[in-house]
N, C-alpha and C positions, 0 to 999 in steps of 0.2 A: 515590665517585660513584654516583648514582642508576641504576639500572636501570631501562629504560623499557620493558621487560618487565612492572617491578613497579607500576609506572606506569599501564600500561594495565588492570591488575587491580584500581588504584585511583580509573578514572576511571568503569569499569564498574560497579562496586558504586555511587561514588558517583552516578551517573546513575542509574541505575534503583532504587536503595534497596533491595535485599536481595542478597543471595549468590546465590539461586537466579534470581531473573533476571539478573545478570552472570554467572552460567556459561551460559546458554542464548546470551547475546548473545555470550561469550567462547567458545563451544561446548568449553567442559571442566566438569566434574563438579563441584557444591556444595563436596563438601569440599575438591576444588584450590582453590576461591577462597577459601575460611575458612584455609586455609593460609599460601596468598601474602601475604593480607594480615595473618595473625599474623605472619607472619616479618617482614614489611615492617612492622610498628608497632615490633619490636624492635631493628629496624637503625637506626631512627629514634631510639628511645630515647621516642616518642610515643605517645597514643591517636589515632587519625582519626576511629574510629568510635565513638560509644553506640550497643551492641547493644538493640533492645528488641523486644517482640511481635509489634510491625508490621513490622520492617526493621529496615536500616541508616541511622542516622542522623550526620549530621558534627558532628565535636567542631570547638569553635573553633578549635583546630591545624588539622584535617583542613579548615575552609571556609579558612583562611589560606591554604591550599599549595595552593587548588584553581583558582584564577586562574593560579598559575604553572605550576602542571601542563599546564591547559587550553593553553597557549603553547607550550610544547614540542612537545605533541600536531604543535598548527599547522605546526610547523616539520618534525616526522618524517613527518607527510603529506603534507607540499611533496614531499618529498624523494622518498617513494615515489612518488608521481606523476609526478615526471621522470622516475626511474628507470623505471616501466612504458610507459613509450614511446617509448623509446629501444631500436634496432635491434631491434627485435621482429617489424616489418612487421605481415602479417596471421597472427596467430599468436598465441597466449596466451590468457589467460581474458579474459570477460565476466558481472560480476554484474546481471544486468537485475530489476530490483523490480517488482511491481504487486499490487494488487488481485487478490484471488484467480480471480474472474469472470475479468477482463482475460487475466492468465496461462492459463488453460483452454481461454478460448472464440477468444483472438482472438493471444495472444500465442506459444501453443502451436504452432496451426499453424501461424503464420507462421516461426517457427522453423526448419521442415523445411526450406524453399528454401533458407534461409542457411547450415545446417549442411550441404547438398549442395555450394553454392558457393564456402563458406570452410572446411573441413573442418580446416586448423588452429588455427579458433577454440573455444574450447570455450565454453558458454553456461551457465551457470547463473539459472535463475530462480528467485527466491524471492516467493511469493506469500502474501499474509498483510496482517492488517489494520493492523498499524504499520507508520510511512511509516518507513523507512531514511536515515538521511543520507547524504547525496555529500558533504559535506564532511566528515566523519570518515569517510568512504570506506568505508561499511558498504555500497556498492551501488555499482557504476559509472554505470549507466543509470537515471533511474526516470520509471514513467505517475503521473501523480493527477490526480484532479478538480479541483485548483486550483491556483492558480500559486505558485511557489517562492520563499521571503523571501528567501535568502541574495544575495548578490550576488554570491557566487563564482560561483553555478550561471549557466549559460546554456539558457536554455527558449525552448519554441517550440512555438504551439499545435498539435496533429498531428490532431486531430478533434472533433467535437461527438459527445455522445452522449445520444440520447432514450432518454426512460422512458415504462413504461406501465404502469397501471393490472391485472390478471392476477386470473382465478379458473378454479379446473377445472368439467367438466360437473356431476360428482359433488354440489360445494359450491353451485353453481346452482342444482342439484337438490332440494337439502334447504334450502338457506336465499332461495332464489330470487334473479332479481334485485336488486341494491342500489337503494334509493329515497336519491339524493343528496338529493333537497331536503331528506330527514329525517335527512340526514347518515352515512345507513346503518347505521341505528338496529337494532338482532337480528342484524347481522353480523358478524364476524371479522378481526382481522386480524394477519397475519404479516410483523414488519418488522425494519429495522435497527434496532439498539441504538444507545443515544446516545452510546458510547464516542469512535465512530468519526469522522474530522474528513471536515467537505463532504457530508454528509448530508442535503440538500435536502429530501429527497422526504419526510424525518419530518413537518418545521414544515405541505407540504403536505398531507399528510396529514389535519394537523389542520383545514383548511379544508373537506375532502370527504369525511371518513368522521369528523368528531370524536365519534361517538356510539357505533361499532364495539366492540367491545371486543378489546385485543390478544390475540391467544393466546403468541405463543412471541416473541422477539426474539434474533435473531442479530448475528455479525461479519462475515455472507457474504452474498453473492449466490446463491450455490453453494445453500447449505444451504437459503433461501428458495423458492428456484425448485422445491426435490423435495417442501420442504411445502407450497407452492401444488398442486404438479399431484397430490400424494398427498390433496389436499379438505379442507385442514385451514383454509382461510382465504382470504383475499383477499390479496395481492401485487404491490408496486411495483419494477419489475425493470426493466432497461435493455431496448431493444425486440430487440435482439440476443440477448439469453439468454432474453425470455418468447416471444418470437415461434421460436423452432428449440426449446422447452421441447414435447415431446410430451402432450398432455392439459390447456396449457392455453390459456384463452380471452382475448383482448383487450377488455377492457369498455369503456366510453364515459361517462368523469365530465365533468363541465359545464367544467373548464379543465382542460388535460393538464399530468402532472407536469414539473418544470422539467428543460428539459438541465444538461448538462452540458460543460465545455470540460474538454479531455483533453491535458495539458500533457505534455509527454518535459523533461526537466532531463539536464542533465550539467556535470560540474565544467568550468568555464573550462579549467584547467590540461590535460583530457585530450581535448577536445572533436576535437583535429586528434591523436592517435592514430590509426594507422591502421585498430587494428581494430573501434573505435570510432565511428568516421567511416565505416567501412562499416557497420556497426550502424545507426545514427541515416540512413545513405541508405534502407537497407532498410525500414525500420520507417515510415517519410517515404512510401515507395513504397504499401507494402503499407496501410496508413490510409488514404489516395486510394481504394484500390480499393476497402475496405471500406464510403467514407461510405455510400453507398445500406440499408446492413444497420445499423448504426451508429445511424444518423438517419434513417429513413425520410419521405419529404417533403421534405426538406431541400434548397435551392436548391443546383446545381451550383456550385461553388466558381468563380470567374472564372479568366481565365486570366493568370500572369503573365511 
């Protein structure tokens, strides 16, 4: 019989196509997964994989078994998921996902009240530019900018979030104001990379500075925000992390960059968890308070 041990070494390699990103995602070591799945090709009596320069790639055996694989998966995720909610109360873990910004500036402190209130919950956040799935349960909780395909998930929008336009005194200084009508032509700029999914603010970019030239491209908010205010460039940042950013300035282009709707997902199956559902109340709460910092301008929310 199959080990679904060995199974999940082989869903990891084949998902991500190398060794070394399925030990990061499996959090064990390169050579455990060259192992596992040596041993696992031999108990098969199989190849799954052609090894080549770029990665791991599936043999026609290995894309055969990779639908029935993927099914099992299905069925030992169910499982865990009943089983994490059951007599546990408010007590056990929480993987909460987001955006690295998100987690630091907004998700961090909000943390604190809930770890005072629920202190047998323990919280982990994992912040970072790959989105996580809730349905292979690589995350319990997750924020994104856009709404979630699966149908298992249950979302609900939790806040809007504005962006703005950002330069320090310094880069003012030396490169003066930007002239949008000339598209910001002898100026700079510091942005998102095109990696990353829900990236808005690139494409407007293109419409208010398309003559700039990029200096650096990042995977972060974070990392954007200390090259704006250290004078390396101009910066499009949510108004929440340029606006508390010390040294730098709110500029004024002819259309503001687009928001943002800021989605919470959680799997159907754990959503009425109880620690979960304390989670997803708090998180509910604490987004209310924030809209005004969030969204600046932004019409009060009606009441229902």
């Amino acid at each position: 019989m199959l080990s679904w041990d060995d199974l999940r070494f082989f869903l990891a390699v084949a998902r991500h196509g190398s060794s070394a990103a399925a030990a990061r995602v499996l959090k064990v070591t390169q050579p455990t997964v060259g192992r596992r799945i040596d041993a696992f090709e031999k108990r098969l009596g199989a190849k799954l994989f052609q090894r080549t320069p770029s990665g791991h790639v599936l043999t026609p055996t290995g894309a055969g078994i990779l639908a029935h694989v993927e099914r099992m998966e299905q069925g030992a995720l169910a499982a865990e998921r009943a089983a994490a909610g059951r007599d546990m109360g408010l007590r056990g873990s929480l993987r909460v996902t987001a955006s690295e910004w998100l987690v630091v500036r907004v998700l961090g402190p909000m943390i604190v009240p809930f770890a005072a209130r629920y202190p047998g919950i323990s919280v982990e956040l994992a912040a970072g530019a790959r989105w996580l799935s809730l349905p292979r349960r690589e995350a319990d909780i997750a924020f994104r900018p856009a709404a979630f395909e699966h149908n298992e998930v249950f979302q609900r929008e939790v806040a809007r979030v504005a962006f703005g336009l950002y330069a320090s005194d310094g880069y003012l200084a030396a490169h003066g104001m930007p002239d949008f009508a000339a598209r910001c032509e002898g100026h700079v700029l510091v942005t998102m990379n095109d990696e990353q999914p829900a990236v808005l603010d690139l494409a407007w970019l293109q419409t208010v500075a398309a003559s700039a030239r990029v200096a650096v491209r990042t995977n972060g908010r974070e990392a954007q925000a200390v090259l704006g205010a250290a004078g390396l460039g101009m910066v499009c940042l949510p108004r929440h992390v340029g606006d508390a950013t010390p040294g730098l300035r709110l500029l004024d282009p002819p259309s503001p960059p687009p928001e943002r709707k800021l989605w919470l997902g959680v799997h159907r199956d754990t959503r009425t968890v109880p620690r979960v559902k304390a989670f997803i109340e708090h998180a509910v709460e604490a987004f209310a308070r924030l809209r005004p910092a969030l969204c600046p301008g932004a019409r009060p929310a009606r009441a229902t």
